[in-house]
C-alpha positions in Angstrom: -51.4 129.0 56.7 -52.8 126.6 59.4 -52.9 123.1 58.5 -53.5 121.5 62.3 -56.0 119.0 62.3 -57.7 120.2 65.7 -61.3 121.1 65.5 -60.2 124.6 67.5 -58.1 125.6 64.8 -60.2 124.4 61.5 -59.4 121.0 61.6 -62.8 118.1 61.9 -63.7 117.0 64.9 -63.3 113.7 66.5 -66.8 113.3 68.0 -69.5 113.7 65.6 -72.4 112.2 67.8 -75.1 115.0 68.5 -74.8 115.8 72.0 -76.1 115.7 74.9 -74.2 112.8 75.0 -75.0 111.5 78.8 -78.1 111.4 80.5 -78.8 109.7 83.8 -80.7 107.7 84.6 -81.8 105.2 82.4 -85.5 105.6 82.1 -87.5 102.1 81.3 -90.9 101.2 81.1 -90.9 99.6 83.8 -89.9 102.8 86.0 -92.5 104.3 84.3 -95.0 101.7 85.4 -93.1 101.5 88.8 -94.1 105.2 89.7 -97.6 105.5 87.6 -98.8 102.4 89.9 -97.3 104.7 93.1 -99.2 107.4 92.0 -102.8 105.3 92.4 -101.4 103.8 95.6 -99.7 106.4 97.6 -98.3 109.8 97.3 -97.9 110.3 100.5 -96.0 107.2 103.3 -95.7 108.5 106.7 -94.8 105.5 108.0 -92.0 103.1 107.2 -94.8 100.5 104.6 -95.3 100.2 100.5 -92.7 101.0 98.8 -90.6 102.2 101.5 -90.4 99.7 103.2 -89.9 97.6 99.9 -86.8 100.0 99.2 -85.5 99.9 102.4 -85.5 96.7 102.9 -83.8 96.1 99.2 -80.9 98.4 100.3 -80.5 96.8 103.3 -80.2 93.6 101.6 -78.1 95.2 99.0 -75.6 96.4 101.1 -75.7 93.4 104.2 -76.8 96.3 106.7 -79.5 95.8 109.1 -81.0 99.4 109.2 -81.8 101.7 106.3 -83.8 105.3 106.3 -85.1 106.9 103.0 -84.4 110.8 103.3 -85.6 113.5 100.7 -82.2 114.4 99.8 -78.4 113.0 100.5 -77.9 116.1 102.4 -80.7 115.1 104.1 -79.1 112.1 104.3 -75.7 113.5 105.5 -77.6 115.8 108.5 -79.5 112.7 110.4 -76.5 110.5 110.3 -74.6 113.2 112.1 -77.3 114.2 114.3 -77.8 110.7 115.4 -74.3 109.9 115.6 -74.5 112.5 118.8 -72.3 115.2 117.0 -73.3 118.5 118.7 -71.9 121.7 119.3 -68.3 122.1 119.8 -67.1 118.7 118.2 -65.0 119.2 115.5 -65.7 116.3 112.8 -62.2 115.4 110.5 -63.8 116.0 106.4 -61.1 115.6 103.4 -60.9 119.2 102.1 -61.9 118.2 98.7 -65.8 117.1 98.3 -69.1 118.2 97.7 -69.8 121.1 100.3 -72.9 119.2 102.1 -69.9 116.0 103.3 -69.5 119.3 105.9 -72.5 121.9 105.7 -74.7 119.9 107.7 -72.0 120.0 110.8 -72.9 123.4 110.8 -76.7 123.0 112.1 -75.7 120.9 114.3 -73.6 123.5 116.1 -70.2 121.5 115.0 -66.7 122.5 113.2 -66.0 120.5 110.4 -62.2 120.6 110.1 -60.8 120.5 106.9 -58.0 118.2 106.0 -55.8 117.9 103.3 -56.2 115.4 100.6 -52.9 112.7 98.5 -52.6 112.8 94.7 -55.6 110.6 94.2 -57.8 113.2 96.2 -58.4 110.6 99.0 -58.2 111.7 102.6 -54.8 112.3 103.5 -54.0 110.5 107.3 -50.8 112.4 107.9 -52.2 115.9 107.4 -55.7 114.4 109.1 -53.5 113.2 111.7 -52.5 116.6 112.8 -55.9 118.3 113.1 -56.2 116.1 115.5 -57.5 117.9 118.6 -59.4 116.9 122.3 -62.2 118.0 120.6 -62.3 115.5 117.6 -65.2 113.3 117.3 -65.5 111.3 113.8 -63.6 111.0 110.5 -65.7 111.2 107.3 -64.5 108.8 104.4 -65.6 110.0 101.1 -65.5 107.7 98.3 -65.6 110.5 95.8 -66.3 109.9 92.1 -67.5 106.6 92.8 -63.6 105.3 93.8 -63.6 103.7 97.3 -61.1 105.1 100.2 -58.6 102.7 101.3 -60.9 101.7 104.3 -58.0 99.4 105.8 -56.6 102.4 106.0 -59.1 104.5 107.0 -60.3 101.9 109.8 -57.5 101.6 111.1 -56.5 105.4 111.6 -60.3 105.8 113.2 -59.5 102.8 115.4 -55.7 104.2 116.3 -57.1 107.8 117.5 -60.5 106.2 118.8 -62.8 108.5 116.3 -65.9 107.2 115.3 -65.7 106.5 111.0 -69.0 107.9 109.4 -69.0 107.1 105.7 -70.5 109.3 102.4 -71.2 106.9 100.1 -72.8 109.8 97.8 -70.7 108.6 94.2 -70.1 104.8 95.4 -73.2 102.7 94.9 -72.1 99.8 95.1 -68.7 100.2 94.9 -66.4 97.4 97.1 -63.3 97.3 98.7 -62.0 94.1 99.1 -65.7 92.6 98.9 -67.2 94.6 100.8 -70.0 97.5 99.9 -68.8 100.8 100.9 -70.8 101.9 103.3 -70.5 99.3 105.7 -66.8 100.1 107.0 -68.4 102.9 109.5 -70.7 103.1 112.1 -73.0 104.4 109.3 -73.1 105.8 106.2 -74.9 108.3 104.1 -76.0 108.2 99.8 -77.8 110.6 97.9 -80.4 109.6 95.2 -79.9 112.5 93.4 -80.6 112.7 89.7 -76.8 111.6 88.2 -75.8 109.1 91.3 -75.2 105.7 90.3 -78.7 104.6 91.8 -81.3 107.6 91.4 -84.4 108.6 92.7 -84.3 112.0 90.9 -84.0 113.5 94.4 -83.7 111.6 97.8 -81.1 109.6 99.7 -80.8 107.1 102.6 -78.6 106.5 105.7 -77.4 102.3 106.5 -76.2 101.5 110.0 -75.9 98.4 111.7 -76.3 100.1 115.0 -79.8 100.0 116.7 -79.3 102.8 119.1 -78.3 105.2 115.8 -80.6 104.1 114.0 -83.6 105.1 116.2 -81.5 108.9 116.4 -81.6 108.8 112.9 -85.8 108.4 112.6 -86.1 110.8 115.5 -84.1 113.2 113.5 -86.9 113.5 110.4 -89.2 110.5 110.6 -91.4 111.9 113.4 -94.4 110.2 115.0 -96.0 107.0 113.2 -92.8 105.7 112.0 -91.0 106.9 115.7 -93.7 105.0 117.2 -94.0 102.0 116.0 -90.4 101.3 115.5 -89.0 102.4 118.7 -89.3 100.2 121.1 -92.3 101.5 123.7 -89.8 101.3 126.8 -86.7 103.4 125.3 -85.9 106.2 126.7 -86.2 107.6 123.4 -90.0 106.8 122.3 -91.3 109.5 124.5 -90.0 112.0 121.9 -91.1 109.4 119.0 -94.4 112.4 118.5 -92.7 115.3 117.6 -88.8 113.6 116.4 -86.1 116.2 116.9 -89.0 118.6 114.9 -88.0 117.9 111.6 -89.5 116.0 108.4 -87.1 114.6 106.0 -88.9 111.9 104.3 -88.6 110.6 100.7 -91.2 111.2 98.4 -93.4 107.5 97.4 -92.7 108.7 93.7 -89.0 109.1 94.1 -88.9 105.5 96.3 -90.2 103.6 93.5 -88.2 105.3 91.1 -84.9 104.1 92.9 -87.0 100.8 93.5 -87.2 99.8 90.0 -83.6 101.4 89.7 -82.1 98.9 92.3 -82.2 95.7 90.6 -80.5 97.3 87.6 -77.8 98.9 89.8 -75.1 95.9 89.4 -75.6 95.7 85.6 -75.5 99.2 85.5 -71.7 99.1 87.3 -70.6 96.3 85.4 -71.3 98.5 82.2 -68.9 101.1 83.8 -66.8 98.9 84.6 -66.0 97.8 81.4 -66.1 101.2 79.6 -64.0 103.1 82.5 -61.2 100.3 82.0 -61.4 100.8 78.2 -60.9 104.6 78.5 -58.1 104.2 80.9 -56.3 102.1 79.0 -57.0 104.2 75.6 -55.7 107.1 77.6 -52.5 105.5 79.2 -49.7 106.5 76.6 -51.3 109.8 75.8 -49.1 112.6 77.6 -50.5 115.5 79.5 -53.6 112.8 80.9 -54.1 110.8 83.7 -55.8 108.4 84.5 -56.6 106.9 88.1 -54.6 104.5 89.4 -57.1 102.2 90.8 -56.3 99.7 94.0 -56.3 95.9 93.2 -58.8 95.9 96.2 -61.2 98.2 95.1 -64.3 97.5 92.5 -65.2 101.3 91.9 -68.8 102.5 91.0 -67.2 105.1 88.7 -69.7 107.7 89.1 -67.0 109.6 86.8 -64.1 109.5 85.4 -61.8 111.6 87.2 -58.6 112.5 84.8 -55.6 114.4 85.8 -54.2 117.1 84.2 -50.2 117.5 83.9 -49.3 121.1 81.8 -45.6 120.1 82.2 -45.7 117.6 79.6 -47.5 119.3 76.7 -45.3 122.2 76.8 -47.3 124.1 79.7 -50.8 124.6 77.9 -52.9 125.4 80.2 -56.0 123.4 81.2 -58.6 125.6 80.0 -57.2 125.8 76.6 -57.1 121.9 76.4 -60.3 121.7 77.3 -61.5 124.3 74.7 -59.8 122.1 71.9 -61.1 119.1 73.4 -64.8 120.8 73.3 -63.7 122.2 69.5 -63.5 118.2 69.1 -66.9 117.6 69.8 -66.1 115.9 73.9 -68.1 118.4 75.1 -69.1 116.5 78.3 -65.5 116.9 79.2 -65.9 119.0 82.2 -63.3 120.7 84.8 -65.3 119.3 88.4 -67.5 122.7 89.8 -69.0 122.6 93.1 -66.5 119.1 94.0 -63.7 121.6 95.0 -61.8 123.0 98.0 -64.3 123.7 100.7 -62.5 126.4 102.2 -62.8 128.4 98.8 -66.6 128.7 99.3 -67.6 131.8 101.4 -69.7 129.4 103.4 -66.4 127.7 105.0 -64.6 130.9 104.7 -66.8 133.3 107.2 -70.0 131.2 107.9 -70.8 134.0 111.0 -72.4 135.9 108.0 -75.2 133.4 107.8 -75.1 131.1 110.8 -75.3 132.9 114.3 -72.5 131.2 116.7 -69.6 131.0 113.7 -68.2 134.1 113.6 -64.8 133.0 115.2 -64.6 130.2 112.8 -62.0 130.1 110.1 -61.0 127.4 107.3 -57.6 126.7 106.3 -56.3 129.9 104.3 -55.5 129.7 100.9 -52.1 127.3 100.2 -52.9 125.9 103.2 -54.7 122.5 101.8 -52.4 122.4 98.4 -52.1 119.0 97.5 -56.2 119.8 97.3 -56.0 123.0 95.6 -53.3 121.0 93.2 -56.0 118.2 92.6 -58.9 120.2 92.0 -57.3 122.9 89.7 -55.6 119.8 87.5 -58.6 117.7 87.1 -61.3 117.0 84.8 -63.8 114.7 84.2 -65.4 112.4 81.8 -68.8 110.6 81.9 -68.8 106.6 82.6 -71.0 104.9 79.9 -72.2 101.4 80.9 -73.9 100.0 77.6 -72.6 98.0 74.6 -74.0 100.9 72.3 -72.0 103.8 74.1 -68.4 102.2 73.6 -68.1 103.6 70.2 -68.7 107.2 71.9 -66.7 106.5 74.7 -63.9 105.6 72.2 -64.4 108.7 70.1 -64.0 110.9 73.5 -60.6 109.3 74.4 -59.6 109.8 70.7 -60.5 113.5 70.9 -58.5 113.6 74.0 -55.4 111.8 72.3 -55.6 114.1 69.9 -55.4 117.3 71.3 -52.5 116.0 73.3 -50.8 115.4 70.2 -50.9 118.2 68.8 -50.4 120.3 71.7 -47.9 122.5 70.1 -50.3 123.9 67.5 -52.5 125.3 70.5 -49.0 127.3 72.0 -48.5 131.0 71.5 
């Protein structure tokens, strides 16, 4: 006769809350009156004015850049900050093996080899291993402050500044996130976000690129802000403004709807973190004894954004259940945001990295890193799951029953054992 009290096995659960239990992001009225007012002023900006402008200028301010560009997407995003960093065909541009697949995808358009390299324990670029991919053909280093947890950018700076590689930033989980004071973002000599729907600060779709760097930043509206915004903002005797009419032939601007949605999103953004903040260092330190979990160990220098919260997975010490089984008791429980990361995983497993001649003419002698060949990354990702960051006073009493659902499959582990 079973008498286990886990939900799996008969047993109640330990979240009763209907679910979905996480949306993002907060919808107000005032982002309702934000875009309805948008909507009888503008649906189309093909210059940088209204709202724009308005956002642009906010971001800039926000992060203490002098140059911001609204893009429809973060891989939008991610594609003009390469192009107008002057990364072309045959440079070969350092990206930590484990990410979201558009850190590298763009490199690919632009006639470039991203070059996977391996990442530490944390899932933060790893130097030594980057270190050695090293090649005459290296161009830049991509930090990526994934999950909202900044790189160690004295690290990271440094490394860039040792091998003389230019440091380009995705900044894609880490609104707002600081290391030692300062936004991430700003470490590079730019940086890319995405507005997507769950990011920090959301525009439902879109995404921006901050530089401090004139030169880049008129690259970066040639690249998809052709003609009225090329010409007016690039100065009439650069040799760049007689290609202000046509760009590089692309359009990647934000929609005006989606600007004033992350408009009216911005001035929330630092309550928003705080919120997290608070809940994120509640959870860790409600998960801290429990064996089996992990919880990041987070820098004394870093303020994180905690666009989730990344957990680590250790079989060993809960008799060597596996992770999928865990997870299945920890859904039985009723945590049934508690997800295994998906598309965040090894690049070199998508067929994409693994023969991209398929479907991109000029790559058919290119090759990731075969299989063991990353495996503190394939360790990471295949160890790892994932919890939502709640950031209001009403969510802590769901956020506690997750962490208690966790605890409690741990504990009774054995039960789940053939």
């Amino acid at each position: 006769m079973n008498d286990s009290p886990l939900a799996l096995l008969g047993g109640e659960p330990a979240v009763t809350a209907a679910d979905p239990h996480f949306a993002w992001p907060p919808i107000e009225d005032v982002d309702r009156r934000a875009v309805a007012a948008q909507m009888e002023t503008a649906v189309s900006i093909p210059d940088r004015s209204g709202v724009v402008a308005d956002l642009e200028d906010a971001l800039a301010s926000y992060l203490g850049v002098r140059h911001v560009v609204m893009t429809c997407t973060g891989t939008a995003a991610l594609h003009s900050m390469y192009a107008a960093a002057g990364i072309g065909p045959g440079d070969e541009v350092i990206v930590p093996a484990l990410t979201f697949h558009a850190t590298a995808t763009p490199l690919f358009h632009l006639g470039a080899h991203p070059v996977l390299a391996d990442v530490d324990g944390r899932g933060q670029l790893d130097l030594v291993d980057a270190a050695r991919r090293i090649t005459g053909r290296t161009k830049a280093v991509v930090a990526v402050h994934l999950w909202g947890l900044p790189e160690d950018m004295d690290a990271l700076v440094s490394f860039a500044d040792e091998h003389g590689l230019m440091l380009l930033e995705d900044g894609s989980h880490a609104h707002g996130a600081t290391w030692s004071g300062q936004c991430t973002g700003t470490f590079g000599a730019a940086s890319a976000f995405s507005l997507n729907g769950p990011k920090p600060l959301s525009a439902g779709e879109g995404g921006f690129v901050a530089t401090d760097d004139a030169e880049l930043y008129y690259r970066v509206l040639l690249h998809g802000q052709f003609n009225k915004r090329c010409r007016r903002e690039i100065p009439a005797g650069h040799p760049l403004s007689r290609f202000a009419v046509t760009g590089m032939g692309l359009k990647l601007r934000i929609h005006p709807l989606a600007a004033a949605l992350a408009h009216a999103q911005l001035s929330r953004l630092d309550g928003y973190l705080a919120g997290r903040r608070a809940i994120a260092e509640r959870m860790c330190a409600a998960l801290d004894d429990v064996p089996g979990v992990h919880a990041p160990a987070v820098s004394t220098s870093a303020r994180p954004a905690w666009y989730a919260l990344p957990l680590r997975y250790e079989p060993a010490e809960l008799g060597g259940l596996p992770i999928q089984r865990f997870l299945n008791a920890v859904h039985a429980e009723g945590a049934v945001e508690a997800d295994p990361p998906g598309s965040t995983c090894p690049l070199g497993t998508h067929p994409l990295f693994q023969h991209p001649g398929a479907v991109l003419p000029g790559y058919a002698d290119y090759h990731a890193p075969a299989a063991g060949e990353l495996p503190v990354a394939e360790d990471v990702h295949a160890t790892m799951f994932k919890l939502p960051v709640w950031h209001r006073e009403d969510d802590v009493r769901l956020a506690d029953a997750y962490t208690a659902a966790i605890a409690k499959v741990a504990a009774h582990a054995k039960d789940l054992l053939p």
